[in-house]
Phi, psi and omega in degrees: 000108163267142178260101203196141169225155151263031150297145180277166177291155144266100189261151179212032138200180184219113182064115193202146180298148169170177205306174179218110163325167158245197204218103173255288195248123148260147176223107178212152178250110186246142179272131165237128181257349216259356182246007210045226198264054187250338154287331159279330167308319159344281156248041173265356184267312206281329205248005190239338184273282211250071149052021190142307173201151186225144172228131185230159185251134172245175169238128159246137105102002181121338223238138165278086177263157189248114177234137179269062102018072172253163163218157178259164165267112167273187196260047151253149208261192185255169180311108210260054185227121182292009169267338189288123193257009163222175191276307177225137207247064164308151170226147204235138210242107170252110177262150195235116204226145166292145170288276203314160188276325191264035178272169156223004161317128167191145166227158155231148196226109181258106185278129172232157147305183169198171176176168197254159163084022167332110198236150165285139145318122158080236208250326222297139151309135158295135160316093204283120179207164185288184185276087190210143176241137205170191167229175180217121181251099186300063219309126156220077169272171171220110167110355174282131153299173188294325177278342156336316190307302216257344147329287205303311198287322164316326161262013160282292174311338187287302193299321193273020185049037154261154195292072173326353188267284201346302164232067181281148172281012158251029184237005186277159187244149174330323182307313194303142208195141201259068210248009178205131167197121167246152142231145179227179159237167193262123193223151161300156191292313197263354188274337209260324177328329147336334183266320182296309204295168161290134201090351201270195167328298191297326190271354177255314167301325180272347174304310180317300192287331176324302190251359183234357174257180171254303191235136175189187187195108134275143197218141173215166154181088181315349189295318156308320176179163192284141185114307200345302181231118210191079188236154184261182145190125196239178186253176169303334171309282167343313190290303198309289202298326170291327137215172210277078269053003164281145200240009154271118189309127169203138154300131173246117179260115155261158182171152186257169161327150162288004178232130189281139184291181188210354169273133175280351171245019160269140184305308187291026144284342177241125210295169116325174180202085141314138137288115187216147169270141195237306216251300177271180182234153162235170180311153166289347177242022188237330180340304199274324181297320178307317176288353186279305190274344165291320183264335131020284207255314178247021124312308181277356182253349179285268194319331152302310181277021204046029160271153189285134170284348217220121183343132162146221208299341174272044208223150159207131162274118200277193168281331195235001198229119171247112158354051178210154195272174171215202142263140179277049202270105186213192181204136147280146200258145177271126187267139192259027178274331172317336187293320218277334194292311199288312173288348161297294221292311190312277214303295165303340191264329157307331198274311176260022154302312184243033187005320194251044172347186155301117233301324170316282178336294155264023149306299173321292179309321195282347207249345148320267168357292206250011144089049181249118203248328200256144179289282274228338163246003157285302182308349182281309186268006176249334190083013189258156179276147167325306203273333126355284176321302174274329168284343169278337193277320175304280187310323160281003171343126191104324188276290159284136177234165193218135195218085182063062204030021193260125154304114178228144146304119196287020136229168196288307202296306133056238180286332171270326170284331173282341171294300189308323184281329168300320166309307190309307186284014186278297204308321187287326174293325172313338215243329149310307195261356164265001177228358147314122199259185198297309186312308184293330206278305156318279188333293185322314208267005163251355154092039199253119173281140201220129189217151162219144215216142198048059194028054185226132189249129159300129175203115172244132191265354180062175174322141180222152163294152163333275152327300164304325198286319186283014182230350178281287191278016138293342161087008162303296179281350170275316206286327173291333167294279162341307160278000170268005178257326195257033163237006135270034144069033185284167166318142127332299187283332220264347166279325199316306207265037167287180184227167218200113168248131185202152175259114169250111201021041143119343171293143160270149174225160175196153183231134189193129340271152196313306191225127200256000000 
């Protein structure tokens, strides 16, 4: 069964006022070409005047930080070029730290060369770059706006008697690229259990990549406190189908500080709801469509979760994140997590009307149920074969998910309603399965669906392996068949002229009548 719907997402409005992210974590390598490698002779002049590493106090942005200008030996080799002015071949290490305690601003910045045909030292891989000549300066900050960067590394090179040109942003080179950018909001604490709880934002969303990704990961961790840590990460594919034209793979993060608060009026007492682009990269001159799709998706992931999109009480303002609105140009979404909820729901409300599905099938589940986790211990305590096992896993698709051989409900909610429901329903299935005759008892455990339709029995085997297709028409396992059907004290003729339906690799097959 797939739990899939094609109703479309429905956008109803354009451009709208709502809360305004922050800006958390960057990850970018961005390249300056327009001076060449005369910003690293730079600072390589710099760090050879003070024996190594030089430290100056700056002002950015209102704010005082203490920066640092050291360097490592990289694994390069040097340049087999007569223009190349040096010998040994550094890459320079800028740390950048807030003075004040309640700053949480910090960058580290790694300045490398760059040149084409770039060798490693020794065993190492060579470096892969375009044909350029310049330095690459590896971004890794937090709490900084996006436009923030290349100010502050200027006014780094200004305080250290470098050259500001050197990384003006018209001296940035096409190449520079964008490989980590999260945003987040500040959320109340009991407002944010929306995200968490079962059934909530996250479980609906990984229910989502299930059936509608290629790839995705959940990750949690509850020991400090629920929530503690709690994330989804889906492929692009997902993002597209949740909304329309997003071409990019991301994580929705809730989380808390590593050390969790316990005041209720400290702003870190109240988790985040992050976005972050993780896996994949973009131009550096593409940021703002990026910062567009990030908030996008967790504007519309606030409002899937009912929480209000627009500054206030679900809000809590931090050192960098302020409780205050902005303009959008976005659409908030008819949310499409609702389809996959309604058809779980479908499918569970079908599920107690009728308890014993089909007999593999709810074997596999009650054995689910009672926490038989492995394709190899389902099949051990049901007594159904492994290949069994994957057509029930198959069949229930949407339901079930396979994982390293492992059987999961692909949601929480799931999993409390088919348990729940498996509890309720044990005595009938008990009472069912003591009056199950030889034959059904055959069927379950090959996983063979059996209907009789003119007073004729039917048996379809679904897709079969090889083997099996040589042993349905070797007449071995119809013959086992045969005998369980007449020590369950069945007709004769009405198996002899029955008919045997089976697929091998996607061809239909069939036998009629089974004994001529």
């Amino acid at each position: 069964m797939k739990l899939q719907s094609e109703t479309p997402h429905t956008q109803h409005t354009n451009g709208i006022t709502a809360i305004d992210p922050q800006t958390h974590e960057l990850g970018a390598n961005l390249i300056f070409t327009a001076h060449d490698l005369n910003p690293h002779y730079a600072l390589d002049s710099l760090i050879k005047q003070y024996d190594g590493a030089t430290t100056e106090t700056i002002c950015f942005d209102n704010a005082r930080y203490e920066v640092t200008i050291s360097y490592s030996k990289s694994n390069l080799k040097s340049w087999d070029n007569p223009n190349f002015q040096l010998e040994t071949v550094r890459e320079f290490d800028i740390k950048i730290i807030p003075i004040a305690e309640d700053n949480r601003r910090k960058v580290t910045l790694q300045v490398s060369p760059r040149w084409p045909d770039m060798q490693s030292k020794g065993d190492s891989p060579n470096p892969s770059n375009p044909d350029l000549v310049g330095i690459n300066v590896k971004t890794q900050g937090s709490n900084f706006s996006l436009d923030s960067y290349i100010p502050l590394l200027q006014t780094v090179f200004d305080n250290f008697g470098l050259k500001q040109q050197y990384v003006s942003p018209s001296s940035l080179n096409e190449y520079s690229t964008i490989y980590r950018y999260e945003r987040y909001v500040r959320l109340d604490r009991d407002k944010a259990k929306r995200l968490i709880d079962t059934d909530g934002l996250l479980d609906k969303i990984t229910s989502y990549c299930r059936t509608h990704g290629d790839s995705g990961e959940r990750t949690w961790d509850n020991e400090s406190e629920r929530g503690y840590y709690d994330k989804v990460k889906f492929d692009s594919k997902t993002a597209d189908s949740l909304i329309s034209e997003h071409e990019l793979g991301k994580q929705i993060k809730h989380y808390h500080p590593k050390h969790v608060r316990d005041n209720p009026s400290d702003p870190l007492y109240h988790p985040k709801l992050g976005i972050a682009l993780v896996e994949d990269t973009i131009a550096w001159t593409d940021r703002h469509d990026l910062t567009t799709e990030i908030d996008e998706l967790l504007i519309n992931s606030l409002s899937w979760s009912g929480i209000e999109t627009t500054a206030g009480d679900s809000f809590v303002s931090d050192d960098h994140f302020d409780n205050a609105d902005t303009t959008h140009d976005i659409e908030l979404l008819q949310n499409p997590l609702d389809e996959i909820k309604q058809t779980q729901q479908s499918f569970v409300d079908g599920l107690s009307v009728k308890p014993d599905l089909n007999g593999s099938d709810r074997q596999v589940l009650e054995l689910l149920s009672e926490g038989k986790g492995t394709v190899s211990d389902i099949g051990d305590s049901s007594g159904l074969t492994q290949r069994t096992v994957y057509r029930v896993i198959n069949r229930l698709e949407g339901v079930l998910s396979l994982d390293n051989g492992r059987v999961e409900f692909t949601s929480e909610y799931l999993q409390s309603a088919i348990t729940g429901l498996m509890s309720e329903a044990k005595s009938t299935i008990e009472s069912v399965s003591k009056s199950t005759s030889p034959f059904q008892e055959w069927a379950n455990a090959h996983g063979v669906d059996v209907s009789e339709k003119d007073s004729r029995l039917i048996m379809r085997f679904g897709e079969v392996s090889r083997e099996l297709d040589n042993r349905i028409r070797g007449m071995e396992i119809l013959r086992s068949a045969k005998l369980a059907w007449a020590k369950s004290g069945k007709e004769k003729r009405k198996f002899k002229w029955g008919r045997v339906e089976w697929t091998l690799n996607g061809n239909p097959r069939f036998k009629e009548p089974i004994f001529r």
